[in-house]
C-alpha positions in Angstrom: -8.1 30.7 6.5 -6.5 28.5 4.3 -7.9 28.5 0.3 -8.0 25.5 -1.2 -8.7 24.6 -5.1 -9.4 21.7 -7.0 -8.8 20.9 -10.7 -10.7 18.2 -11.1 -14.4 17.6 -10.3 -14.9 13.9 -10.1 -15.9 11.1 -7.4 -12.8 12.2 -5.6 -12.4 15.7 -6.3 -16.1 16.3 -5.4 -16.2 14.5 -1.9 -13.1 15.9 -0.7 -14.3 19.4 -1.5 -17.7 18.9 0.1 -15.9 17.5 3.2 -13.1 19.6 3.3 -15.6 22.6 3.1 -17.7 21.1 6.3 -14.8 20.9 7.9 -14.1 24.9 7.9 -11.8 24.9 4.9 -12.6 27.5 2.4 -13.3 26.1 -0.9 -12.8 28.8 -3.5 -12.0 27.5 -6.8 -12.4 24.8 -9.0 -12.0 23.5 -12.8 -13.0 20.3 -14.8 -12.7 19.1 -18.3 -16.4 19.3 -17.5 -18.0 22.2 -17.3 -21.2 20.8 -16.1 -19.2 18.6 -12.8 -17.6 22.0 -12.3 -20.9 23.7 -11.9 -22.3 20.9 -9.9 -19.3 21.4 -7.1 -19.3 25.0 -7.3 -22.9 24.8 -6.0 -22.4 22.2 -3.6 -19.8 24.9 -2.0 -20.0 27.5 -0.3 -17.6 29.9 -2.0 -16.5 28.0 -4.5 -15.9 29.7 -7.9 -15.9 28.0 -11.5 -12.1 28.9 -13.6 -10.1 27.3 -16.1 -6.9 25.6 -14.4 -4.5 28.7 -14.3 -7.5 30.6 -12.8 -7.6 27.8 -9.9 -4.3 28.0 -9.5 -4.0 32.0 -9.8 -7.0 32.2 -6.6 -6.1 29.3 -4.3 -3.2 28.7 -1.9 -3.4 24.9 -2.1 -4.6 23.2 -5.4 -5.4 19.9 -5.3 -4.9 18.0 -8.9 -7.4 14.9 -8.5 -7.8 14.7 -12.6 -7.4 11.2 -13.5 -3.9 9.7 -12.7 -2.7 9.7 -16.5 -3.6 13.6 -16.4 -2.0 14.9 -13.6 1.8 15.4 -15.1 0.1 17.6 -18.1 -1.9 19.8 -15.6 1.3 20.2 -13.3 3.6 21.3 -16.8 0.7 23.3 -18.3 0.1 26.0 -14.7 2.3 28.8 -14.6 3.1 28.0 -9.9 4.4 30.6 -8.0 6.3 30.2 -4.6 4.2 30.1 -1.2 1.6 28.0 -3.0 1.4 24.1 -2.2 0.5 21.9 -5.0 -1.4 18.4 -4.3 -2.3 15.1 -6.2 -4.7 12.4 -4.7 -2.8 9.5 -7.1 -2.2 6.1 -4.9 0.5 4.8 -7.0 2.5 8.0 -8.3 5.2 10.2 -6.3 5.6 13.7 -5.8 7.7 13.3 -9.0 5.0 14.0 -11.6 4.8 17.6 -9.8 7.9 18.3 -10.6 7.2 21.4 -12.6 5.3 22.8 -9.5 8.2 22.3 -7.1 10.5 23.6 -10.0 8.4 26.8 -9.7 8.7 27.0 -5.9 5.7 25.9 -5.0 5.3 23.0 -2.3 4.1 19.5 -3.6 2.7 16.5 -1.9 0.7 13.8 -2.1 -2.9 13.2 -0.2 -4.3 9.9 -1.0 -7.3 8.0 0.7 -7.1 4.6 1.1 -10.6 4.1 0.6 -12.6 2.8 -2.3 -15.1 5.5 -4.3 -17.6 4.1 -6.5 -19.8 7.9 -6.1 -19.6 10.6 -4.7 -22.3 9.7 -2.3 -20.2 6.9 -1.4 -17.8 8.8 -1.1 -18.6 11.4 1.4 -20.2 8.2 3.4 -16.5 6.1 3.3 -14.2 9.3 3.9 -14.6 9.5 7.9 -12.0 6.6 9.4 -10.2 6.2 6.5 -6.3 6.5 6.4 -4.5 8.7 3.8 -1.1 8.5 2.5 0.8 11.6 2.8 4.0 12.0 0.9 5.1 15.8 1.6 8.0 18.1 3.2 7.8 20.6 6.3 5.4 22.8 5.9 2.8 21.2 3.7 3.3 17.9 6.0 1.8 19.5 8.9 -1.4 20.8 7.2 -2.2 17.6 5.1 -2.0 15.8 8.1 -4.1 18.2 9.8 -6.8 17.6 6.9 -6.8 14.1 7.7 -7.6 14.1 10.7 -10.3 16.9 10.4 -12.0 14.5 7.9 -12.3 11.9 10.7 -9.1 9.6 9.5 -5.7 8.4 10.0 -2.7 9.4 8.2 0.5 7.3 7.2 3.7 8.9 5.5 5.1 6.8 2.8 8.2 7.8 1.2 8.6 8.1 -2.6 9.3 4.9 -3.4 6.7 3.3 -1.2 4.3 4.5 -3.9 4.0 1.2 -6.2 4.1 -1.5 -3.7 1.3 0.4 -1.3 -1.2 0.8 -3.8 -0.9 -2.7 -5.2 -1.5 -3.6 -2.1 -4.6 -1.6 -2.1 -5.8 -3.1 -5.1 -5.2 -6.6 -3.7 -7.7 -6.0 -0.9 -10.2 -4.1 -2.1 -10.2 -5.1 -6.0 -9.3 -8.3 -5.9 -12.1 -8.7 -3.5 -14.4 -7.8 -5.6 -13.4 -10.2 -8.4 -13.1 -13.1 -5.8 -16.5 -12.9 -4.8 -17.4 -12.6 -8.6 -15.8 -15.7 -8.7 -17.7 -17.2 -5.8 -21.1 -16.0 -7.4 -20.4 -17.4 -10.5 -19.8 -21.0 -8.1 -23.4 -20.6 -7.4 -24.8 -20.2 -10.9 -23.6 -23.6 -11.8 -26.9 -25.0 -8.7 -29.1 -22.4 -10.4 -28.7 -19.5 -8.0 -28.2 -15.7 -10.2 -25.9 -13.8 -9.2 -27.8 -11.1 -7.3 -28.9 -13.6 -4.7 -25.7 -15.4 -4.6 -24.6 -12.0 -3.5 -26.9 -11.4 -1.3 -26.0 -14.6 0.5 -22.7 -14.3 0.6 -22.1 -10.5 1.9 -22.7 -11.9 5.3 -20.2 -14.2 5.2 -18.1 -10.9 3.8 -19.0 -9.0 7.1 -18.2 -11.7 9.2 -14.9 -12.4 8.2 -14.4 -8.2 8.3 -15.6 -7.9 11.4 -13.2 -10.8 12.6 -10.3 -9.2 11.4 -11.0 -6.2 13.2 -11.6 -7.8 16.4 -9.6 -10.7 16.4 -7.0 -10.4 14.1 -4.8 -11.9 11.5 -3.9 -15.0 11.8 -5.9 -15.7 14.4 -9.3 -14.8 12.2 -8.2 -17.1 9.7 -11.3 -20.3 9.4 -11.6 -22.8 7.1 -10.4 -26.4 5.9 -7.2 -25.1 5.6 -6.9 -23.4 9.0 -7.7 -27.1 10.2 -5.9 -28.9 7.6 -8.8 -30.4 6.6 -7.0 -32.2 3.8 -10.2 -34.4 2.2 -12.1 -31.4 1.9 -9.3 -29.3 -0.3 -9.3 -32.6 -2.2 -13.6 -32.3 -2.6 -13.0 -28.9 -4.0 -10.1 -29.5 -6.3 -12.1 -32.3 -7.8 -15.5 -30.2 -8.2 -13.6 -27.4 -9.6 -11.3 -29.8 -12.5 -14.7 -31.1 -13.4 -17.4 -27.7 -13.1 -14.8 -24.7 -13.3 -11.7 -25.9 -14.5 -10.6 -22.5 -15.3 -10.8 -21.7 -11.2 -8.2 -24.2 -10.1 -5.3 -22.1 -10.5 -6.5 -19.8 -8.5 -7.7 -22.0 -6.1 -4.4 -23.8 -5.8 -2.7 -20.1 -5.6 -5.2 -18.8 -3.1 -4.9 -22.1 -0.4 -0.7 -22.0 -0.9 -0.8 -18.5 0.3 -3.3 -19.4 3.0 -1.2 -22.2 4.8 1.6 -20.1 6.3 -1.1 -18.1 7.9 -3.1 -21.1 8.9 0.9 -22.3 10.9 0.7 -19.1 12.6 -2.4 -19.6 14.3 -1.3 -22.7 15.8 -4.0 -24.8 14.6 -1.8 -27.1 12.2 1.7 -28.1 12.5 4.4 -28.3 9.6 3.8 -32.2 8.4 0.0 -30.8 7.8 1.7 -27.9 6.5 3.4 -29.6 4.1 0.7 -32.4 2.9 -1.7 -29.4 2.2 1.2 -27.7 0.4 1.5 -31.2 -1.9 -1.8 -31.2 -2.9 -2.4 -27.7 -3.5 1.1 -27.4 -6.0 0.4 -27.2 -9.9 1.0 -30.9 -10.9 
């Protein structure tokens, strides 16, 4: 059986231990800048061992590095690797590049990240299952990362080197920049004297909606809304509410609605002319 270590005890760290060691993996090692989330992992495994990093690396046949992003480069320069060992970092937007002195030891290196969004460990655990992981890696350590993936209930895609930057910016754009658009929508609502925790509340279904259409039906098809029907008057209402109550909004209103229309023409629902006097009103003046 494979032995697996992690250096690093965080959100990510933690679940993917816990998973992995569900999933018959064995668990044997692990280290943290904190002794304490060390402790709490060790326990949570069975089989699992508290060292400092070389002692992780010196007991376990695959180490995973899922410090935080900025770390990862000092713990890869900092481990004395061996060959036969495969050497792992769960970063979204970095290469197997910052493993570098790993690989220059002869140890494999690769990259196992999950496209999911972690705010606990908890969380977590619950997200993992369905969830697709990027997988940067050569032949062996291909092969068994994508075999973890699919053990923990997900999909796997292999990106190449370069894909790095662009695929977790897209990440960021629909999972972060969700969350500050629907601050931005809440906020809307404080201005008719509804706080933000209700606003919330009323808006997640209109969240789950739109989810659940894009899952069933599809993009562009899922797409709703005045511009999807080239409603022109109302983008005019909402440009004029938002210059007089949330001036600071209409940028990225105007941005949001320009991006929109060429999805809006694929659906079929408006043709260019509408296209186009939707793209008029919508451009900075």
């Amino acid at each position: 059986m494979l032995k697996l270590g992690f250096i690093g005890a965080g959100t990510v760290g933690t679940a993917l231990s816990a998973r992995l060691s569900g999933r018959a993996y064995a668990v044997v090692a692990v280290s943290s800048r904190s002794q304490a989330s060390a402790q709490n992992l060790a326990q949570a495994v069975n089989g699992c061992r508290v060292f400092d990093s070389q002692g992780v690396a010196d007991n376990a046949e695959l180490i995973f590095i899922t410090t935080p992003d900025d770390a990862i480069a000092q713990v890869a320069s900092r481990i004395k690797w061996h060959p036969g060992q495969g050497v792992v970092h769960c970063s979204g937007a970095d290469s197997t590049a910052i493993l570098r002195p790993a690989k220059d030891s002869g140890a494999e290196v690769g990259v196992f990240h999950p496209l999911q969004t972690f705010a606990s460990v908890k969380q977590a655990m619950e997200n993992m299952p369905g969830s697709t992981f990027a997988l940067e890696a050569g032949e062996p350590l291909l092969k068994t990362l994508k075999d973890m993936a699919n053990a923990l209930g997900g999909q796997w895609v292999e990106l190449k080197a370069g894909d790095k930057v662009l695929y977790h910016a897209a990440a960021v754009i629909a999972c972060n920049y969700m969350v500050t658009l629907l601050k931005l929508a809440t906020d809307l609502w404080q201005t008719f004297d509804v706080p933000p925790q209700q606003a919330t509340r009323a808006l997640l279904p209109l969240l789950r909606g739109a989810i659940h259409n894009i899952e069933t039906v599809g993009i562009p098809q899922c797409l709703t809304g005045p511009i999807a029907r080239g409603d022109v008057g109302t983008i005019r209402k909402h440009l004029d509410a938002l210059e007089q109550t949330a001036p600071h909004l209409v940028a990225t209103y105007r941005e949001l609605g320009l991006q929109t229309i060429p999805i809006a023409v694929a659906k079929g629902r408006i043709d260019k002319n509408q296209a186009e006097e939707l793209r008029v009103i919508l451009q900075p003046d």
